[in-house]
C-alpha positions as CSV (number, residue, x, y, z in Angstrom):
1,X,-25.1,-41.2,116.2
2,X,-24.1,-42.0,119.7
3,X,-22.5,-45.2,120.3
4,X,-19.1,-45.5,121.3
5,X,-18.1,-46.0,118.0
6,X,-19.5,-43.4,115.6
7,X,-19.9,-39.9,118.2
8,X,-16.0,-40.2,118.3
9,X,-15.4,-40.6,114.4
10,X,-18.0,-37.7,113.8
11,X,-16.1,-35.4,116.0
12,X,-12.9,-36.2,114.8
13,X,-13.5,-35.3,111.2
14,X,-15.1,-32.0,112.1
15,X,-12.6,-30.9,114.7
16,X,-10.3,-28.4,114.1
17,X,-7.0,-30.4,114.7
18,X,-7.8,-33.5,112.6
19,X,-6.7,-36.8,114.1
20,X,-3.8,-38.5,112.0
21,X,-5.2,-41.0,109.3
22,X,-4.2,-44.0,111.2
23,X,-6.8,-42.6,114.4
24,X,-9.6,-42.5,111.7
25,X,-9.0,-45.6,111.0
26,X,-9.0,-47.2,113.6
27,X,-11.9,-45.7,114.5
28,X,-13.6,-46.9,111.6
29,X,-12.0,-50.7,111.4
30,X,-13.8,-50.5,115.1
31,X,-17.2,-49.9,113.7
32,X,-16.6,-52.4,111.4
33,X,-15.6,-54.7,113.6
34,X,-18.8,-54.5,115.8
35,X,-21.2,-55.1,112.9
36,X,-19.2,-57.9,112.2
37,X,-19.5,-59.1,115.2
38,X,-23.2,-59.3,115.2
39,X,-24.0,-56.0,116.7
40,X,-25.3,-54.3,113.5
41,X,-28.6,-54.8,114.5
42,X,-28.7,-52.3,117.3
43,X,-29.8,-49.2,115.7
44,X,-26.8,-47.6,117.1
45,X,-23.9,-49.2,116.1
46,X,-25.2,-49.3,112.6
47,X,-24.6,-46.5,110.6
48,X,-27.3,-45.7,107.9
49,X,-26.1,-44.7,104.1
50,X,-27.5,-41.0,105.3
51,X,-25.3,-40.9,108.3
52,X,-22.5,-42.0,106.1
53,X,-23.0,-39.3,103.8
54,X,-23.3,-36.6,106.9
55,X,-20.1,-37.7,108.1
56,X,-18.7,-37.6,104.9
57,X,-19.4,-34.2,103.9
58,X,-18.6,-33.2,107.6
59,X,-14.8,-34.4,106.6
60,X,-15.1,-32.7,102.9
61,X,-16.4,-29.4,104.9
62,X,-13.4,-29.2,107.4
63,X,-10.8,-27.2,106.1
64,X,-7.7,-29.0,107.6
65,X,-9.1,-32.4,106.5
66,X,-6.8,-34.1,104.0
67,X,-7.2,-36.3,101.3
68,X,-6.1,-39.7,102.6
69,X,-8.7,-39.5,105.6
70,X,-11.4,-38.8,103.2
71,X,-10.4,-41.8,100.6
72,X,-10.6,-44.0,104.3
73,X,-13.7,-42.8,104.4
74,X,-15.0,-43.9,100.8
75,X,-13.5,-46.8,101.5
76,X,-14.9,-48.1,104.4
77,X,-18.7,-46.5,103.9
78,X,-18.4,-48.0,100.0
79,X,-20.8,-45.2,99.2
80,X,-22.8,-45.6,96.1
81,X,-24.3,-42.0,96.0
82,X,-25.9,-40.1,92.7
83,X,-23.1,-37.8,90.8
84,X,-24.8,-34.7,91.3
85,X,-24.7,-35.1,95.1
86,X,-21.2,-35.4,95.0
87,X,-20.8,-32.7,92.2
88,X,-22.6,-30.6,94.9
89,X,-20.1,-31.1,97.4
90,X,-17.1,-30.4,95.9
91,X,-18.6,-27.0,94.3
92,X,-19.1,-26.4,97.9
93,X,-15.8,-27.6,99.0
94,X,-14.5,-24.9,96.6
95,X,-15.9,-22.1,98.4
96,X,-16.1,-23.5,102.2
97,X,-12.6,-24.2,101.8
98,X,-11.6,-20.6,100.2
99,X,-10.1,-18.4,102.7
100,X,-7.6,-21.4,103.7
101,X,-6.7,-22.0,100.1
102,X,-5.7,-18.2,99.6
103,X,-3.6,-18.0,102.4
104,X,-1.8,-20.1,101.1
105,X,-1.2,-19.0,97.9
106,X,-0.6,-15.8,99.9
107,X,2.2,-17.5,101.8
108,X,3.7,-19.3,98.9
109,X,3.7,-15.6,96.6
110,X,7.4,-15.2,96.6
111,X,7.6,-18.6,94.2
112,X,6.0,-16.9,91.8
113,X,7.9,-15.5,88.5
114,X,8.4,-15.7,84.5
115,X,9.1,-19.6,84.1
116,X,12.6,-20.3,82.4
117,X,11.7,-20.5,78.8
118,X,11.8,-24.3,78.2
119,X,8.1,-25.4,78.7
120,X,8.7,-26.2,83.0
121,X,7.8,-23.0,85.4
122,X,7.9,-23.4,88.9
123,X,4.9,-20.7,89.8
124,X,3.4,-22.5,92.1
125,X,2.4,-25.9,91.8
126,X,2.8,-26.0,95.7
127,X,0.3,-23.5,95.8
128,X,-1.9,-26.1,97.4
129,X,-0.9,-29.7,97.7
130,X,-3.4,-31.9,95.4
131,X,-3.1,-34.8,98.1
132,X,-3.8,-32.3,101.1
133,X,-7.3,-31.4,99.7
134,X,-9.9,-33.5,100.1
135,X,-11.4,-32.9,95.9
136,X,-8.5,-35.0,94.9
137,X,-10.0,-38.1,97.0
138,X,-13.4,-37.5,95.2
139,X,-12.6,-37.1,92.1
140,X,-10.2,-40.2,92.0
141,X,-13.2,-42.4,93.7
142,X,-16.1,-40.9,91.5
143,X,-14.4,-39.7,88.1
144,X,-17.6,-39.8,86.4
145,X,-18.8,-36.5,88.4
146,X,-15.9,-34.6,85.9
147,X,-18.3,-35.3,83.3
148,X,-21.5,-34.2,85.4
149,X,-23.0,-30.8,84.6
150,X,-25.7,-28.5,86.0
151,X,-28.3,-26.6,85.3
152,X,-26.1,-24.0,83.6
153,X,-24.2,-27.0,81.4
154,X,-21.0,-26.4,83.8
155,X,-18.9,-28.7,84.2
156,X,-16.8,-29.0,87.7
157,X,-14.0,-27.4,85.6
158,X,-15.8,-24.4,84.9
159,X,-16.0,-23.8,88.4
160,X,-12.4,-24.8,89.2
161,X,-11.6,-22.4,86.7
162,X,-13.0,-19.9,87.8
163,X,-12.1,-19.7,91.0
164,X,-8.6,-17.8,92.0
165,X,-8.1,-19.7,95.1
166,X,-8.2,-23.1,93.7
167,X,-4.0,-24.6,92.9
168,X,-2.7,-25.3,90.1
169,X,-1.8,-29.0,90.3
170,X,-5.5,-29.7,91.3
171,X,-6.8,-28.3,87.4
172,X,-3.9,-30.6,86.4
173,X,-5.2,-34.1,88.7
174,X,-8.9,-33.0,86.4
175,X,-7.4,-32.7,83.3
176,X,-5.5,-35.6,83.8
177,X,-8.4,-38.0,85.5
178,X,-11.1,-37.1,82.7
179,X,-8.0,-38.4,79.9
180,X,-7.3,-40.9,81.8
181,X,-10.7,-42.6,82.7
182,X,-11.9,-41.6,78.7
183,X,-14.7,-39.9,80.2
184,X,-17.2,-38.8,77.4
185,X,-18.9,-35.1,78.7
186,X,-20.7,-34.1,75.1
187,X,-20.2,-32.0,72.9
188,X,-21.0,-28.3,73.5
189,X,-23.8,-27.3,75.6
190,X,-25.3,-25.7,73.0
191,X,-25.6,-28.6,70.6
192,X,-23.2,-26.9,67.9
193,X,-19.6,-27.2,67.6
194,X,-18.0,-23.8,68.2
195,X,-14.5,-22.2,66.6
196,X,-13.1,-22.9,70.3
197,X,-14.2,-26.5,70.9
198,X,-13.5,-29.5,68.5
199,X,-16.1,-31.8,70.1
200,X,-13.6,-34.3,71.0
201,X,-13.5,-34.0,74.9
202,X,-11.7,-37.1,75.5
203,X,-8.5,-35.5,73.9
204,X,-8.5,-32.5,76.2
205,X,-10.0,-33.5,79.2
206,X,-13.2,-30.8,79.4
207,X,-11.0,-27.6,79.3
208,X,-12.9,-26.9,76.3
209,X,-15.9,-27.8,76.9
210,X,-18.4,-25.6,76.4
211,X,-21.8,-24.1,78.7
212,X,-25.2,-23.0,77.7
213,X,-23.5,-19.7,78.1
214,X,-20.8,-21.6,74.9
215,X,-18.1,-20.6,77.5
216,X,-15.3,-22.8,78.5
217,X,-13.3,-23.7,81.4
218,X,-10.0,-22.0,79.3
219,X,-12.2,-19.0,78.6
220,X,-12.6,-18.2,82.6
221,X,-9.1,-18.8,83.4
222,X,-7.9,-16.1,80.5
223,X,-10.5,-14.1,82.2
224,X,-9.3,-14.1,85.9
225,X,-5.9,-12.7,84.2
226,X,-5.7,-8.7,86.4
227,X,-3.1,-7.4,88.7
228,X,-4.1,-9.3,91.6
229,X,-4.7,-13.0,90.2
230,X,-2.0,-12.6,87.5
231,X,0.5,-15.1,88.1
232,X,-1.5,-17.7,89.3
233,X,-3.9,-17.4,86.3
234,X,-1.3,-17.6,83.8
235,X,0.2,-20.8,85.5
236,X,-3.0,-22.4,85.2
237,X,-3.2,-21.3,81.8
238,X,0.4,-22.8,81.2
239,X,-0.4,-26.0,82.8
240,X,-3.8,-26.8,80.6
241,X,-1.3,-25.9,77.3
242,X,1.5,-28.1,79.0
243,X,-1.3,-31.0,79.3
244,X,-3.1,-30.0,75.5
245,X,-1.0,-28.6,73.6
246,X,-3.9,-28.7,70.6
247,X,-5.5,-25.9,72.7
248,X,-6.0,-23.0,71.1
249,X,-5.5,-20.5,74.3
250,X,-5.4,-17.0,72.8
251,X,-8.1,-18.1,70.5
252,X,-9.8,-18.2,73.4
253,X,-8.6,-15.4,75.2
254,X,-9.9,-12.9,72.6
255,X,-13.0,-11.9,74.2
256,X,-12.0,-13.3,77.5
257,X,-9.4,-11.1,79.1
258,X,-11.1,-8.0,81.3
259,X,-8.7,-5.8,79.3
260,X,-6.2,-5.5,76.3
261,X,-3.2,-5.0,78.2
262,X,-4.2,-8.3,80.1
263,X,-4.1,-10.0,76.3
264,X,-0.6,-8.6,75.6
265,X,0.7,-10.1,79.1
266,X,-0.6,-13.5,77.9
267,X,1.0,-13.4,74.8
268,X,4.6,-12.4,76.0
269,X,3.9,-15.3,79.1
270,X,3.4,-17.8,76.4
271,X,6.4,-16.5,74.3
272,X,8.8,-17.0,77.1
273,X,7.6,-20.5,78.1
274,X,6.8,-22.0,75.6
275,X,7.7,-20.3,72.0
276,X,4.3,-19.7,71.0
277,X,4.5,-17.9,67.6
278,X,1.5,-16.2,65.6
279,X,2.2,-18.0,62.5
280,X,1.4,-21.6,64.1
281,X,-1.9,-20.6,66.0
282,X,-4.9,-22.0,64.6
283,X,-8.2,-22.8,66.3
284,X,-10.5,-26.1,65.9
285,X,-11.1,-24.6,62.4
286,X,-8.0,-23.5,61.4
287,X,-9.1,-20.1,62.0
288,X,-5.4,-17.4,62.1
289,X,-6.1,-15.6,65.5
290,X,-5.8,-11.9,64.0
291,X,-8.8,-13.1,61.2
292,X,-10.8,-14.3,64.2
293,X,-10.0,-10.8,66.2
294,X,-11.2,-9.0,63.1
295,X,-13.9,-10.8,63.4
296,X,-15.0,-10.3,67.0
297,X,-14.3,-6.3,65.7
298,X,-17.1,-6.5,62.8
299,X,-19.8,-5.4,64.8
300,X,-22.3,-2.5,64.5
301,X,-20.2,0.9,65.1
302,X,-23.1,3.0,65.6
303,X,-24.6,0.7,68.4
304,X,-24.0,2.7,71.3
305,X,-24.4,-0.7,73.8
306,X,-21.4,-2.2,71.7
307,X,-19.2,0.4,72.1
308,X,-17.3,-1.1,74.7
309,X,-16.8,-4.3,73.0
310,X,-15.5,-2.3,70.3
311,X,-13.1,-0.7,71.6
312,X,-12.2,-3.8,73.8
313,X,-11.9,-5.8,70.0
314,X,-9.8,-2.7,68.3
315,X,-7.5,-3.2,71.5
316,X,-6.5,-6.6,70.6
317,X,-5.9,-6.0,67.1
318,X,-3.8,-3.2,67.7
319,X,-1.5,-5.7,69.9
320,X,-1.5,-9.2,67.6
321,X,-0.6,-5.6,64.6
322,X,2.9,-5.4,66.4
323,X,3.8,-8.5,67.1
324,X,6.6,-10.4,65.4
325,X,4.8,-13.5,63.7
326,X,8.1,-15.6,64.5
327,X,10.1,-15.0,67.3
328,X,13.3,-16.7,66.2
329,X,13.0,-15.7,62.3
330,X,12.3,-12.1,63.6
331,X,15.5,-12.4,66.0
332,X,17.8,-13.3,63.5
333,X,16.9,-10.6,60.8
334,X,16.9,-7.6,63.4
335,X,20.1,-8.6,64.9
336,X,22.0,-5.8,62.6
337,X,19.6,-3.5,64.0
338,X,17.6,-3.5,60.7
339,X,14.4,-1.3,61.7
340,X,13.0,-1.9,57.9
341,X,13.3,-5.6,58.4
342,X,12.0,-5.8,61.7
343,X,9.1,-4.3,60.9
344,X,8.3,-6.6,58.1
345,X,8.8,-9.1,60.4
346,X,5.5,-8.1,62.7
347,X,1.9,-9.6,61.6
348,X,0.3,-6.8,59.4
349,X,2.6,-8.2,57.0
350,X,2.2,-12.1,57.3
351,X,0.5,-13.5,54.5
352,X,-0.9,-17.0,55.5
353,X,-1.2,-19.6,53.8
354,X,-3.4,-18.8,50.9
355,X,-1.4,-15.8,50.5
356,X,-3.4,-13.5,52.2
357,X,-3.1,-10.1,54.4
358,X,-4.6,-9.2,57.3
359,X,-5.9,-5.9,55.4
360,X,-8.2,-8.9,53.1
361,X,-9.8,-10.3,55.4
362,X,-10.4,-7.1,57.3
363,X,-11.7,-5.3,54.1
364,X,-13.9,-8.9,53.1
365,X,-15.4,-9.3,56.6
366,X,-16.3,-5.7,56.9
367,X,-14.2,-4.1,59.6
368,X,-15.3,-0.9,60.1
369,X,-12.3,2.4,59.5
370,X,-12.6,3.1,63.0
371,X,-13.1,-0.3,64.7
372,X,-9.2,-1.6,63.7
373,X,-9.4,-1.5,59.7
374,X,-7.7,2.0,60.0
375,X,-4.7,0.5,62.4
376,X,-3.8,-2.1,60.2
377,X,-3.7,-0.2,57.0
378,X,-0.9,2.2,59.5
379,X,0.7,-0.8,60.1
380,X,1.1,-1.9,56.4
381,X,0.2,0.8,54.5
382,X,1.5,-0.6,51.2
383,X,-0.9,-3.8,51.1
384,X,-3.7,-1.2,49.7
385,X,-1.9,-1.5,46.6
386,X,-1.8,-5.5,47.2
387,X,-4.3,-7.9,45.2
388,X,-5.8,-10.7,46.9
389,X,-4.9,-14.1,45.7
390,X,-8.2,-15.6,46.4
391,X,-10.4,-13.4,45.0
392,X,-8.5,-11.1,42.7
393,X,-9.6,-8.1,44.5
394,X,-7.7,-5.1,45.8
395,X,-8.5,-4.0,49.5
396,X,-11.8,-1.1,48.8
397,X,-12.8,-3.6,46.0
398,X,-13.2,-6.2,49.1
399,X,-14.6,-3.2,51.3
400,X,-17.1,-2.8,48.7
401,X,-17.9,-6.4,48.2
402,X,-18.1,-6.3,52.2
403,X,-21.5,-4.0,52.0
404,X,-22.0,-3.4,55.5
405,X,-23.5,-0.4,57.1
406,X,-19.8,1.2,57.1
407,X,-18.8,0.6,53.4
408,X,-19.1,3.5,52.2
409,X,-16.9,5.6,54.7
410,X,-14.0,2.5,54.3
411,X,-14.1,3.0,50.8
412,X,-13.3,6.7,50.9
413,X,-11.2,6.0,53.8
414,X,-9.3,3.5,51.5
415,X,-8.5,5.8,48.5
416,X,-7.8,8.7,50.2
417,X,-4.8,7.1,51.8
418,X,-3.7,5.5,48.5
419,X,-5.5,6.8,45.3
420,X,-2.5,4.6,43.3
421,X,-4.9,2.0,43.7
422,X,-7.0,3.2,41.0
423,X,-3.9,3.5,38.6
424,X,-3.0,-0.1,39.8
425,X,-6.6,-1.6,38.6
426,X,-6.2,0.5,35.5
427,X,-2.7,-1.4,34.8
428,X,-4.4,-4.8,34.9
């Protein structure tokens, strides 16, 4: 372009020290003016829709631009482009504008912490001002590219998710914008309905949406939980509970975290900010989370490329075994110092609410000795003795019901640690 006119509006959005919103303006109000004024005609003054667009993603690309000079911009150009174009751009806006982003967060670090227990945190919502970045302007003037997905069936949360340098408060203007503008994105990628997503997007604005991969948005943000990405992970993962509570979060982080330990941080985060207990937590299907850890642990024991996951799936059952299944219950009974009753208290002894134990649906799904069955039978070693009130069973009966590749062993396993069990099915 090189009329008076547009050369200076396409240098000022990509310069380094952007103009203040009312120079953009101006300059655009005077190339409005001219085609107004009859000089549209000459080729140029008049600013074709692929000029627009260049100009456009020239602003989107600049990492000082802010949000009110782009939303000038949609404005005035009244662009009408195809969703994927500008679900393009803001992918790319997520990694142009990355180094920016985490200095940022770098600077604002110190605000980081433990929230104060009542449901509000303050770990960084400042992290990167939602009107300073030019995503927010996009996604308020197209909100139908939230429900656009690529090749891969991501959604633009997916990505935002998965990206440590992207701020809290802009997840939270996403959420917010697909609830608010009803936007319908499918059901799961995969054309089923999985335990972690209840095929009503509408109700939780695409954080559980699944991929062709049947991962969700909430899945990557439990996974970017490590040492360095920590804080700023479990914020994220506070503000998508904060905005759906419904969510079922450490459903989700089963198989998400990198690590255990990672797991066990989440928990305790949740537990400080928002009294999350174990006995409330169900999934889409009203799953318990320990039954659905057991399950992600019933996997081949002698496959050697599953060893990892193994040991990754004992890890987390080991963790949810020692945890108090209510926190305020649990408080209240151990205050005398009562060891005994605070160790009734923790979840190898919760029955739910068909009575069970974890130790039945371990021994019914076919958890292998070795792959967490032999943990929880430590934790509550009494419940061997315990008949299930759904099937009438006693814990090897189940194990033997089970018939897995590993019965046999659990069986064994099973008596050895308790032959009273065969006196108690002789007393029936």
């Amino acid at each position: 372009a090189n009329c008076s006119v547009t050369k200076p509006l396409y240098v000022a959005v990509r310069h380094e020290h952007v103009p203040p919103v009312d120079i953009i303006t101006s300059l655009v109000s005077s190339h409005q003016r001219q085609q107004h004024q009859g000089r549209s005609h000459n080729s140029t003054a008049k600013l074709s829709e692929s000029e627009k667009l260049d100009i456009l993603t020239e602003a989107c690309y600049n990492s000082n631009m802010k949000s009110n000079i782009i939303m000038v911009l949609l404005e005035a150009f009244d662009l009408k482009p195809s969703m994927e174009f500008v679900y393009r751009l803001i992918k790319d806006i997520f990694s142009f504008r990355r180094e920016a982003i985490e200095d940022d967060h770098e600077e604002r670090g110190h605000q980081l912490g433990n929230g104060n227990g009542n449901g509000n945190s303050n770990l960084g919502y400042e992290a990167m001002s939602t009107g300073g970045c030019p995503v927010n302007a996009l996604i308020q003037y197209y909100p139908n590219v939230l429900s656009t997905r690529d090749k891969s069936g991501n959604i633009l949360l997916h990505h935002a998710c998965n990206r440590g340098n992207i701020a809290v408060q802009l997840i939270a203007t996403m959420i917010d914008t697909s609830i608010r503008n009803n936007l319908h994105i499918g059901d799961c990628a995969n054309d089923h309905i999985g335990d972690n997503c209840d095929g009503n997007i509408n109700a939780h604005g695409g954080i559980m949406t699944t991929n062709r991969h049947n991962r969700t948005p909430l899945q990557n943000l439990c996974r970017s939980i490590d040492k360095k990405n920590n804080h700023m992970a479990l914020e994220k993962i506070l503000c998508c509970y904060q905005k759906c509570p419904n969510i079922p979060i450490l459903h989700s982080a089963l198989t998400s975290v990198s690590q255990p330990k990672y797991f066990k941080v989440l928990i305790e985060f949740l537990e400080n900010n928002v009294g999350v207990t174990y006995k409330h937590i169900r999934d889409f299907r009203n799953k318990g989370l320990l039954e659905a850890a057991i399950g992600n642990a019933c996997i081949d024991v002698n496959n050697s490329k599953q060893k990892q996951q193994l040991q990754h799936a004992r890890g987390i059952i080991q963790i949810l075994l020692h945890w108090s299944y209510d926190v305020l219950e649990t408080s209240t009974k151990c205050n005398d110092g009562d060891a005994e009753m605070c160790e009734v208290m923790k979840v190898s002894h919760y029955r739910d609410e068909k009575k069970r134990l974890p130790i039945h649906y371990a021994c019914e799904l076919g958890l292998s000795f070795h792959g967490g069955l032999e943990d929880i039978v430590k934790s509550n070693s009494s419940a061997l003795e315990d008949t299930d009130e759904v099937t009438g069973l006693l814990p090897f009966m189940l194990a033997a019901a089970a018939f897995t590749s590993a019965h046999t062993c659990v069986i064994y396993q099973l008596l050895r640690r308790n032959p009273n069990q065969i006196q108690t099915l002789r007393q029936r």
